[in-house]
C-alpha positions in Angstrom: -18.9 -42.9 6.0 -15.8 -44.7 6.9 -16.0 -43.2 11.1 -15.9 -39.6 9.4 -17.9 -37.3 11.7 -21.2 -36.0 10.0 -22.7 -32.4 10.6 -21.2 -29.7 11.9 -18.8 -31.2 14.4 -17.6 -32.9 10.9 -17.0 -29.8 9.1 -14.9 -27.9 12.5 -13.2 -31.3 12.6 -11.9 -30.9 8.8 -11.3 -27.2 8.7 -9.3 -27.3 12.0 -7.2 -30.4 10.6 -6.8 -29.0 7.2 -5.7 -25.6 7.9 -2.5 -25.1 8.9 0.2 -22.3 9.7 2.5 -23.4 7.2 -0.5 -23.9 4.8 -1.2 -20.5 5.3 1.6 -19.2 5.4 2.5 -20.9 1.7 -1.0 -19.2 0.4 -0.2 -16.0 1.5 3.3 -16.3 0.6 2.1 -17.1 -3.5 -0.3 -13.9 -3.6 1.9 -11.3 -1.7 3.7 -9.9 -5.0 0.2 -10.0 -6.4 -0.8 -8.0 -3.5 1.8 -5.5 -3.9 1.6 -5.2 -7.6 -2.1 -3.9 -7.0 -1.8 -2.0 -4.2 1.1 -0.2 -6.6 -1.2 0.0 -9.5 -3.7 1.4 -7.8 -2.2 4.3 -6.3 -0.3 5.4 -9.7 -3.7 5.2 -11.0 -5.2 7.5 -8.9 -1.8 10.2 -8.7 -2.6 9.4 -13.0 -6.2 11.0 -12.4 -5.3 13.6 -10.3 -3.1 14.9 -12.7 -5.3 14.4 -15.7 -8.1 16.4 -13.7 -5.9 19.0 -13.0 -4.6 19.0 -16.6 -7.6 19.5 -18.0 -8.6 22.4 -16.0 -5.1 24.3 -16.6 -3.9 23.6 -13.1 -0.4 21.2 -12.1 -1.6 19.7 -9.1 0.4 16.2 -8.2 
């Protein structure tokens, strides 16, 4: 195992090693437009029900 630690102390050693602010930071710097894009969708889908509903029953509610 080349003096890698085994077990659990292994795998806190790795993650604390691997992970990194600027790692996370790059991450979460990719998926933010995603993010946004979603979060965008989503609530022009549900203002797209509302009025559909609404519609339906002869009513303009927005």
């Amino acid at each position: 195992m080349d003096g890698a630690a085994v077990g659990m102390k292994g795998i806190v050693e790795q993650l604390t090693t691997g992970i990194t602010s600027a790692g996370l930071f790059g991450t979460v710097s990719e998926i933010f437009p995603f993010i946004i894009i979603m979060i965008g969708f989503a609530f022009g889908y549900k203002v797209l029900r509302k009025v559909v509903k609404g519609a339906s029953k002869g009513k303009a509610n927005v």
